[in-house]
Each structure stands twice: as structure tokens, then as C-alpha cells.
KETORMI-193374 format. One record per residue (C-alpha): residue number from 1; residue in one letter; x negated, y negated, z. Coordinates in pm, whole numbers, plus 32768, in hexadecimal, padded with zeros to 4 digits. Each point is the difference from the previous one (the first is absolute). Example, Ala and Ser with C-alpha at 12.3 -4.5 7.8 and 13.67 -1.06 7.14 Angstrom:
+-----+------+------+------+------+
:  nr : rest :   xx :   yy :   zz :
+-----+------+------+------+------+
:   1 :    A : 7B32 : 81C2 : 830C :
:   2 :    S : 7F77 : 7EA8 : 7FBE :
+-----+------+------+------+------+
END
This chain:
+-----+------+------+------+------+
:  nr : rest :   xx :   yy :   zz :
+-----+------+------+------+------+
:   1 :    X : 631F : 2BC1 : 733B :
:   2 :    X : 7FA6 : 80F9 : 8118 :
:   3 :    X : 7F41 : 7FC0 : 811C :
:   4 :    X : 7EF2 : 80F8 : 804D :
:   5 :    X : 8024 : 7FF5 : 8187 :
:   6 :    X : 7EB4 : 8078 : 8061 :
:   7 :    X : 8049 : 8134 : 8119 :
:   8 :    X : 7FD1 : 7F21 : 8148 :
:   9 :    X : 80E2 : 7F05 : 7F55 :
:  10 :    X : 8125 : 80DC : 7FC9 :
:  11 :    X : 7FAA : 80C5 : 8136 :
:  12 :    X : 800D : 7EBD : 80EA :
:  13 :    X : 8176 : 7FB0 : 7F57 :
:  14 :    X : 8061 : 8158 : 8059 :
:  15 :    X : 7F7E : 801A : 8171 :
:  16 :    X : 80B5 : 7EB5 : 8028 :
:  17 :    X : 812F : 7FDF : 7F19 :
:  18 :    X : 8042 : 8163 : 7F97 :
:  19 :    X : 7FD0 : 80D0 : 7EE1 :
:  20 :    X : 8170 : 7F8E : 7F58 :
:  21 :    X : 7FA0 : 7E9D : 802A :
:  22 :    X : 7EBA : 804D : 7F4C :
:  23 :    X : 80AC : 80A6 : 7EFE :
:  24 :    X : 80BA : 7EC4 : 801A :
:  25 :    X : 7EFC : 7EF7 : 7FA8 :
:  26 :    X : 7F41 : 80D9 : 7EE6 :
:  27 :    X : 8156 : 801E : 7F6B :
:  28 :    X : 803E : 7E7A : 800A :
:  29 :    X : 7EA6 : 7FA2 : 7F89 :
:  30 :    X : 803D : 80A2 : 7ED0 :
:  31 :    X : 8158 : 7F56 : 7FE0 :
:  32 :    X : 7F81 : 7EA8 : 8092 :
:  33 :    X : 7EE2 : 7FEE : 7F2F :
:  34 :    X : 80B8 : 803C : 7EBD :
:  35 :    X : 8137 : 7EEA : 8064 :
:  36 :    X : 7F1D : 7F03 : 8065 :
:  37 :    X : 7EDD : 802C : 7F4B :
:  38 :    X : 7F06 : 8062 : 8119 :
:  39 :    X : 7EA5 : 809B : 802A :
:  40 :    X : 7FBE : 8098 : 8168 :
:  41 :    X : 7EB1 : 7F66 : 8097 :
:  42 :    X : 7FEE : 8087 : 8131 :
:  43 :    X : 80A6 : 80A5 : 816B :
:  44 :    X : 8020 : 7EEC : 80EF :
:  45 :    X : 7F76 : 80CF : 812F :
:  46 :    X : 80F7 : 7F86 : 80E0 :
:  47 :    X : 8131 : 80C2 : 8035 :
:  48 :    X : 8146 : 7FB9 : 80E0 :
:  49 :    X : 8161 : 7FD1 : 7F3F :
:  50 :    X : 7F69 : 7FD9 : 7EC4 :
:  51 :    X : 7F28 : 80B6 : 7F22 :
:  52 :    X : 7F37 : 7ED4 : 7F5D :
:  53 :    X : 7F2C : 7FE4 : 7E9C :
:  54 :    X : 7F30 : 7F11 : 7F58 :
:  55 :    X : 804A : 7FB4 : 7E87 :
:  56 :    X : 7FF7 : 7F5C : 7EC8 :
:  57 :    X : 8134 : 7FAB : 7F6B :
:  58 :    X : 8006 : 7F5E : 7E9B :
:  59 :    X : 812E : 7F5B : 8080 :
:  60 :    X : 7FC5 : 7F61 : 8113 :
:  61 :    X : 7E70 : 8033 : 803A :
:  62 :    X : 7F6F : 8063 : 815E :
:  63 :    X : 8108 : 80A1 : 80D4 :
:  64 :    X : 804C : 80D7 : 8109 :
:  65 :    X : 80F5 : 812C : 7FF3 :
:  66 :    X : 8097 : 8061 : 811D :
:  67 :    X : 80AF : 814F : 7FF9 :
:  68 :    X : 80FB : 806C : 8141 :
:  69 :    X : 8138 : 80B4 : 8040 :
:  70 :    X : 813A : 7F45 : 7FA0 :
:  71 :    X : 8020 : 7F4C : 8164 :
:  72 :    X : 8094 : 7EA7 : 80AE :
:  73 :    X : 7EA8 : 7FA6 : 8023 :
:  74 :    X : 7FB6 : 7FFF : 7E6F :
:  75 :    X : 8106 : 7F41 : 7FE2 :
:  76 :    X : 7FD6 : 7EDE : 810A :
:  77 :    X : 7E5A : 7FCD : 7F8B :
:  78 :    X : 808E : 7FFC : 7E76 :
:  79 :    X : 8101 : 7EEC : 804C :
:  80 :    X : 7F42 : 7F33 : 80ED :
:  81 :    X : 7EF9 : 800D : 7EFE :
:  82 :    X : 80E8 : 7FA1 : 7EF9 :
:  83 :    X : 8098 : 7ED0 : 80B9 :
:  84 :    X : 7ED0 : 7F50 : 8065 :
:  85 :    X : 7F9E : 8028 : 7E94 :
:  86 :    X : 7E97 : 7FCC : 8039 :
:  87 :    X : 7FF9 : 7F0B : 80E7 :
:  88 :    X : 7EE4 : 805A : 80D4 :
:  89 :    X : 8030 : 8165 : 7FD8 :
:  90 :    X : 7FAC : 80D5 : 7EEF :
:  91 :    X : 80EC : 8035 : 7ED5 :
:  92 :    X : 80BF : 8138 : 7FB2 :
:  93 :    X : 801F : 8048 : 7E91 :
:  94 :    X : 80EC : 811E : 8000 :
:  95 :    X : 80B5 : 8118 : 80A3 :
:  96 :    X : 80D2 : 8115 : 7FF8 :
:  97 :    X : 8078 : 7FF3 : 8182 :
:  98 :    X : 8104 : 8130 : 7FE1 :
:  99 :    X : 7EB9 : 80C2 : 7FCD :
: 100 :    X : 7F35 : 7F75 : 80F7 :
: 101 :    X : 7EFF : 7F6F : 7EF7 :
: 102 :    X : 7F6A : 7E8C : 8022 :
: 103 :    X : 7F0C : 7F3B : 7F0B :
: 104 :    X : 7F7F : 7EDF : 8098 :
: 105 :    X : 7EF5 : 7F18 : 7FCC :
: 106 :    X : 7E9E : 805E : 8067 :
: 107 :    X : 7F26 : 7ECC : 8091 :
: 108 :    X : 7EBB : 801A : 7FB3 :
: 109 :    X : 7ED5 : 7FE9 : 80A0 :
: 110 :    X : 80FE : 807C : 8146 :
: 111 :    X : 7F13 : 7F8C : 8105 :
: 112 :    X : 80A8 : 8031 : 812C :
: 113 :    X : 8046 : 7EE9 : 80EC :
: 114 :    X : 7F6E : 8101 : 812C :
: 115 :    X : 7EBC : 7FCD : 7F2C :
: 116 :    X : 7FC3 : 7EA1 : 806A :
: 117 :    X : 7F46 : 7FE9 : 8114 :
: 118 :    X : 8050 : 7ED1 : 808A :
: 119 :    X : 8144 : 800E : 80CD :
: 120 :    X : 8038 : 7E8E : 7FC6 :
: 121 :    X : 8026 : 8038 : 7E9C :
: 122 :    X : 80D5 : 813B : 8037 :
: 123 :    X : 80D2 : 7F29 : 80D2 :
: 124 :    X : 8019 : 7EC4 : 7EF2 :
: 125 :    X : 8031 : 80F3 : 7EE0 :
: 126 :    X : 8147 : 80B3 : 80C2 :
: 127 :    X : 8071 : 7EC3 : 808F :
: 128 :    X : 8009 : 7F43 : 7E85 :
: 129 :    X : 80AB : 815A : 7F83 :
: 130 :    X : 80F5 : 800A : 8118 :
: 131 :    X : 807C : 7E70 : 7FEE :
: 132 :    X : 80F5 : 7F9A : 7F09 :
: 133 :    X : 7FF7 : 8171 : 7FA6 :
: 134 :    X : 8153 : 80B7 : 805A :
: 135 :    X : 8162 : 7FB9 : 7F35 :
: 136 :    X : 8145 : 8093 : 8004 :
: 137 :    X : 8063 : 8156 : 7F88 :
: 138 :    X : 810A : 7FFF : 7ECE :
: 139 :    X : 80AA : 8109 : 80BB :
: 140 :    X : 7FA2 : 8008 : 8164 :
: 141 :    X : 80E8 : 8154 : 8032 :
: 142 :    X : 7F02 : 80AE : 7F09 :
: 143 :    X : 7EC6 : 7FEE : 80FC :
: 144 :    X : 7FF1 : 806E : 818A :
: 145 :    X : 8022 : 7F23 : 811A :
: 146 :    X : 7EAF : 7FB7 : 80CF :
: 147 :    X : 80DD : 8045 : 8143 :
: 148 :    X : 809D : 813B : 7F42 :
: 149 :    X : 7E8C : 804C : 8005 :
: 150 :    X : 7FDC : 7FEE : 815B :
: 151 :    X : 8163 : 8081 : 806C :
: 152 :    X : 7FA8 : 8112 : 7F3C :
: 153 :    X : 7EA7 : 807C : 8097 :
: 154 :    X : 8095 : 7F9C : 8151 :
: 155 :    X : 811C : 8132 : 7FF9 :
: 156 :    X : 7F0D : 80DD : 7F52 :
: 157 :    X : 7F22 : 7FEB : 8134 :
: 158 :    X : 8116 : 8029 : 80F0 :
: 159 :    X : 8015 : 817C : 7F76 :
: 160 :    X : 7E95 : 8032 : 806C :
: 161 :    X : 7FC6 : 8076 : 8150 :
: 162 :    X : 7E8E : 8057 : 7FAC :
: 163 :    X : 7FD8 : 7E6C : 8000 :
: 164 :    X : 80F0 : 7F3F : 810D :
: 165 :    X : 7F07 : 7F05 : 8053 :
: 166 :    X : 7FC3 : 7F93 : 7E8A :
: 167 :    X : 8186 : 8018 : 7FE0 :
: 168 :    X : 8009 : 7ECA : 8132 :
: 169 :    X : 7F0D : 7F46 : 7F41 :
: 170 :    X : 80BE : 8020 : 7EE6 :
: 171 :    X : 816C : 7FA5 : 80C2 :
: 172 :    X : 7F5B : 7ED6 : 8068 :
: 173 :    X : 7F7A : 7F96 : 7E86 :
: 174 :    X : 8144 : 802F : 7FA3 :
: 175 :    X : 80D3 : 7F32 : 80EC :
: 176 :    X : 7EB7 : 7EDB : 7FB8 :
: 177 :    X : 8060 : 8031 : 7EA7 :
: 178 :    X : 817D : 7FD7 : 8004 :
: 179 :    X : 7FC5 : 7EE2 : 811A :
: 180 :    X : 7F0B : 7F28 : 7EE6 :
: 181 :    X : 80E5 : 804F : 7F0A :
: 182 :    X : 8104 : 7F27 : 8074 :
: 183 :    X : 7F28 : 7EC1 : 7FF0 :
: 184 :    X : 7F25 : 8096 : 7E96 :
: 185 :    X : 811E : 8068 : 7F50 :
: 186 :    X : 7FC5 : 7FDC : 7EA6 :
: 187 :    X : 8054 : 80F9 : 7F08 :
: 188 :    X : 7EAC : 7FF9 : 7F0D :
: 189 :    X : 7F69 : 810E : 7F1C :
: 190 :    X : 7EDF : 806D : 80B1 :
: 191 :    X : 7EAA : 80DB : 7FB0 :
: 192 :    X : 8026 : 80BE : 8123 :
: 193 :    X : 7E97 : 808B : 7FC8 :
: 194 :    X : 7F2B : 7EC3 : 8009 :
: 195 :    X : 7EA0 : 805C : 8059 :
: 196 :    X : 7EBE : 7FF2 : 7F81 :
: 197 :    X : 7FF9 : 812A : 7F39 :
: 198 :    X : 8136 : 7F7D : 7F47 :
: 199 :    X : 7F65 : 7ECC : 7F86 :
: 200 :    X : 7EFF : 8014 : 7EF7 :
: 201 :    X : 7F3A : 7EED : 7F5B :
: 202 :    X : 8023 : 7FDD : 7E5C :
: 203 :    X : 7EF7 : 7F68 : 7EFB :
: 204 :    X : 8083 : 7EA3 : 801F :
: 205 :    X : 7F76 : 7FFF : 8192 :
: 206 :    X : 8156 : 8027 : 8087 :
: 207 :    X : 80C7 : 80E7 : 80D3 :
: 208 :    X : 8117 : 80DE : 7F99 :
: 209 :    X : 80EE : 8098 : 80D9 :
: 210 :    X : 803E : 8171 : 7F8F :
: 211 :    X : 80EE : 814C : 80A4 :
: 212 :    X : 8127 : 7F25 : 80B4 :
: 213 :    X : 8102 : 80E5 : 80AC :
: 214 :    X : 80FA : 7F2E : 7FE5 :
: 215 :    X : 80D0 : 7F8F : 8133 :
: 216 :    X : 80E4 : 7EEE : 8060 :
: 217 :    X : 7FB2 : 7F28 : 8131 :
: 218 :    X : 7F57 : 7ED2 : 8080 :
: 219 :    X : 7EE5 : 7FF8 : 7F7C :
: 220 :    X : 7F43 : 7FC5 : 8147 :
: 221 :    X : 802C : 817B : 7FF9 :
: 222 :    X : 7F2B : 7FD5 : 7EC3 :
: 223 :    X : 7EBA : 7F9D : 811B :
: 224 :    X : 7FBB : 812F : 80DF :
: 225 :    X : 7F80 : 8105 : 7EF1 :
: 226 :    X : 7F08 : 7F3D : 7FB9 :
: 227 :    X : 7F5A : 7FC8 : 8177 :
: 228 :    X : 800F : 8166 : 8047 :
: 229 :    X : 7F39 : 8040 : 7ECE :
: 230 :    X : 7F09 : 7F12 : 809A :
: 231 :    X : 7F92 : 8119 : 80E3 :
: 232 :    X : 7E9B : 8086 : 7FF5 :
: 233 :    X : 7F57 : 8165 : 8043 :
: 234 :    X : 7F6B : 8041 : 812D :
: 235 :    X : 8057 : 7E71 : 809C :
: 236 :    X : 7FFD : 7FD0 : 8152 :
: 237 :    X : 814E : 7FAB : 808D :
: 238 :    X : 7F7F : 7ECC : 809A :
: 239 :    X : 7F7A : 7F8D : 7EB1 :
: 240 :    X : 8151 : 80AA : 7F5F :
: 241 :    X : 80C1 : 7F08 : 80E9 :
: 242 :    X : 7F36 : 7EDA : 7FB8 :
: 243 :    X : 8019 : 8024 : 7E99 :
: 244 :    X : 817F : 8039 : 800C :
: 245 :    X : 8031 : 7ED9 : 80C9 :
: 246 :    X : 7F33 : 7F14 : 7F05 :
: 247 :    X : 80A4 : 8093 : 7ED0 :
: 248 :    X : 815D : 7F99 : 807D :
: 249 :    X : 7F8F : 7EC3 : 8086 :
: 250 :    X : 7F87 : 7FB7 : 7E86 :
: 251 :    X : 8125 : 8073 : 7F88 :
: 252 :    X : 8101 : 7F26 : 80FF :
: 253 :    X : 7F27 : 7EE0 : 7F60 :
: 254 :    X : 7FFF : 8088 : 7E6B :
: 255 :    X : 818B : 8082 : 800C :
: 256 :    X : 8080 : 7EFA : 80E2 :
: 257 :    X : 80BC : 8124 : 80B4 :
: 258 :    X : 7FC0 : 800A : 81AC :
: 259 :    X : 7EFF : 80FB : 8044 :
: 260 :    X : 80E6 : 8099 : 8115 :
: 261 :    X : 80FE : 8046 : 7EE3 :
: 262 :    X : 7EDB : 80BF : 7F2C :
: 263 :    X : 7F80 : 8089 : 8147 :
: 264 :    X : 815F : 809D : 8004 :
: 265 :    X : 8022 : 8062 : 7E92 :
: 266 :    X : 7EA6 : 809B : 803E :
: 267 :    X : 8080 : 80F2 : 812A :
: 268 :    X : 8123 : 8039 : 7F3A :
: 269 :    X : 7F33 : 808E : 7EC7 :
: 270 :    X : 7EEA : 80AB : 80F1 :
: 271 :    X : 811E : 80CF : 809C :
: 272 :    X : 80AA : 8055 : 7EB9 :
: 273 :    X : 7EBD : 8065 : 7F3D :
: 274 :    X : 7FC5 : 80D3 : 813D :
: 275 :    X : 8157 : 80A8 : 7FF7 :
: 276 :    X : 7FD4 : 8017 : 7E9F :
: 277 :    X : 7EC9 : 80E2 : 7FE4 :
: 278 :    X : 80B7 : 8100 : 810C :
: 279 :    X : 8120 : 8011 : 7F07 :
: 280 :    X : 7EEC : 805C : 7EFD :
: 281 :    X : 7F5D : 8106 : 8117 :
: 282 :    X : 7EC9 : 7F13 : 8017 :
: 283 :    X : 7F5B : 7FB2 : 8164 :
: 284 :    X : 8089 : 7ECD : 8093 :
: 285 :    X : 7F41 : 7EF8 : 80B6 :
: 286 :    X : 80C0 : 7F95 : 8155 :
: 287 :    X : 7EB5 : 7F2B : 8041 :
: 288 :    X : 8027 : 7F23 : 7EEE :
: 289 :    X : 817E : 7FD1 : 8074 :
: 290 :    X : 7F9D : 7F9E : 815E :
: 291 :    X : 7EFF : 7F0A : 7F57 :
: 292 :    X : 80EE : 7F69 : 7F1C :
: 293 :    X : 810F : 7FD9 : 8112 :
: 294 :    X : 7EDC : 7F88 : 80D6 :
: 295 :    X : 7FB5 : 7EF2 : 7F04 :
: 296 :    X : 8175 : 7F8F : 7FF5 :
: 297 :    X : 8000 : 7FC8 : 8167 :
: 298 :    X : 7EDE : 7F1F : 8002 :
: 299 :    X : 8020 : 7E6F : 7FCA :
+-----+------+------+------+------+
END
């Protein structure tokens, strides 16, 4: 079948991907939808590597198809998928990685966790995901480090001139990162993405984990996503500091990890998401680096 992209559909794909990538995903639709039996639903309005639908498939049922360029990052999310094999993350059904082209499972209602409004809950769903949760990668060689990760964004921001005080910040996560390292040292497939937005609740009342990167590491590396997307609009940073402080003291308790080693893992992520939205020519915020390295000096 053919999707009929209504115009601010397929003009949305093309201000962001580019008119041969939307040429692209109507072209694999067609082919997608014939091989594995398919009927497009819907645009997922949410665009950043992927282009993302909601189908039907007499195969498998409810999916998602997720439509890229043939990249590394395609390839990490399908095998980290494929080796936790559904254990608490969603299943993927098929794929046709030298393409770029994912079908995965779609969990249905998808409530997101962000939607509960109790932060206790939040913090008991995570913390149930995240124990017992990470194993070891078939082929650790396939996947990035977490500290290639951070090595990485680190000499990318030495280049920019337009940012030398985010570039310290970053130095400094960087040598905290390769200093924990040495003690947390274990080599486990991580999400690498593991937030609130990434974990959806199903029809049975339980919580999937969906979109993993893929990344090997410790996984207390696996912690500090998921605090920083515990911020709120328009919080005060007295209140932003309070609530910081109580999530990782919850967590110290939940993970059994020291808070000053997620206080640390939480500067170290802070920094990096910072670097990484100037390497995407987004506006960083310095103020939420001082805060986070604020944070990490505090008992």
C-alpha cells in the first residue's frame, strides 16, 4: 500500500530530513508494507533519527516502523532489542538494517511514565526497570563505549572556541568519568536513553522499555538520563535543587549505588547533553552545568 501523507506530513519530513529521505520512506512503505504485510496507521509526530509509523501488520499485529538512513545507530537499537528479547523492553519483529528499516513491537495503551504524576511512582517504576535489568552484549565490539561517548564529545568541544567554558565543564566530566571507571568497570549492554519518554506502560499494567541506543558501560551510566528528565518548566532553582537532591537520595537507597557516584554520573551526562545540543547548533544551558556540578559538590 501507499501512504497518503497528508501535505504538513510530508512537508514536516522534508523541512527536517530532506526531500531524498522523503522520497525515501514513501518508497519503503510501499516495499515494507508488501514484505511484511503492513497497513500504515498513522505519522508518529515526533521526528529525530527516525521517521516513525503506526501499523497493522497481519504478521506480527500492532507495530511500529521505524524508517532511517542506513546508520551505526540502526544497527546498535535493532541488536540491543534483539538480545534482550523482550525482557522488559519491547520486541522487534523484523528488520532490514542495511536499509535502515525497523519493525518493532508497539505497546499499547503507551502511557508514558512522565504521565504519572506522582514522582514516587516514577521513581519505583525506573528503579524496578533498572535492577536486575542490564546483561552482557554477545559482541561487545559491535556497540560504543559509554567513555567513547564521552571522549568523543570531549574533543569535539575542544574545536569550539565559541564555547570554552562548556568545553572545561566538559574536561572535567570527562576525567570524573575515566576516574569512576576504574572502580565501575563492567562491560554491560546498556539503553543509553533511559528516561521517561522511553518507557511506556502496555495493557497488562506494566512498563516497557522502548528506543535503546545501545552502549557498553556500567550501567550506573544507565542512571543520569533519567534525573535530568526529571526537570520541570519554569522551576525555581531552589526547588530544582531540592528536588534533584531527593531524587538521588531515593535512588542511593533503590539502586544501592552512593549518591556521590550518581551525583557524578549526573554532572557527567548534564555536561555531555549540553555539548551535545551545540554539536546539533541548539542553545546550550551553562546554568544547568553549574547546577549539576553544584549538586556534585554537595554532601
Amino acid at each position: 500500500m501507499i501512504y497518503n501523507f497528508k501535505e504538513f506530513e510530508a512537508q514536516k519530513i522534508i523541512e527536517y530530513f530532506g526531500d531524498a529521505f522523503f522520497n525515501k520512506v514513501q518508497n519503503d512503505i510501499e516495499f515494507y508494507s508488501n514484505k511484511w504485510g503492513i497497513e500504515i496507521l498513522e505519522l508518529v509526530d515526533y521526528f529525530s533519527v527516525n521517521c516513525i509509523f503506526k501499523c497493522s501488520s497481519k504478521k506480527f499485529g500492532d507495530s511500529i516502523l521505524k524508517i532511517n538512513r542506513p546508520c551505526r545507530e540502526v544497527f546498535t537499537e535493532y541488536n540491543t532489542l534483539r538480545e534482550y528479547n523482550g525482557k522488559r523492553f519491547c520486541n522487534v519483529f523484523d528488520s532490514d538494517i542495511e536499509n535502515g528499516v525497523i519493525l518493532e513491537e508497539c505497546i499499547k495503551p503507551g502511557i508514558r511514565l512522565r504521565d504519572e504524576q506522582s514522582l514516587e511512582k516514577r521513581l519505583n517504576v525506573f528503579s524496578n526497570l533498572f535492577n536486575g535489568l542490564h546483561i552482557e552484549p554477545e559482541n561487545p565490539s559491535m556497540y560504543p563505549t559509554y567513555i567513547e561517548w564521552v571522549s568523543r564529545i570531549t574533543k569535539y568541544m575542544s574545536g569550539r572556541d565559541d564555547y570554552k567554558e562548556l568545553y572545561l565543564y566538559m574536561k572535567k566530566a570527562e576525567n570524573i568519568c575515566l576516574q569512576i571507571s576504574q572502580s565501575y568497570n563492567r562491560k554491560m549492554l546498556l539503553h543509553g536513553d533511559f528516561h521517561h519518554d522511553n518507557i511506556l506502560l502496555n495493557n497488562d499494567g506494566e512498563y516497557k522499555i522502548i528506543d535503546p541506543k545501545g552502549v557498553v558501560g556500567d550501567p550506573i551510566f544507565d542512571v543520569p538520563r533519567y534525573i535530568l528528565n526529571e526537570s520541570e518548566e519554569g522551576i525555581s532553582s531552589e526547588k530544582y535543587y531540592e528536588k534533584i537532591c531527593n531524587i538521588i537520595n531515593s535512588l542511593e537507597t533503590s539502586l544501592s549505588i552512593p549518591k556521590k557516584i550518581i551525583k557524578q554520573c549526573y554532572f557527567i551526562e548534564m555536561s555531555m547533553a549540553n555539548c551535545w545540543n551545540v554539536e546539533d547548533n541548539a542553545k546550550p544551558d551553562i546554568q544547568s552545568v553549574i547546577m549539576a556540578e553544584n549538586i556534585m559538590k554537595c554532601s
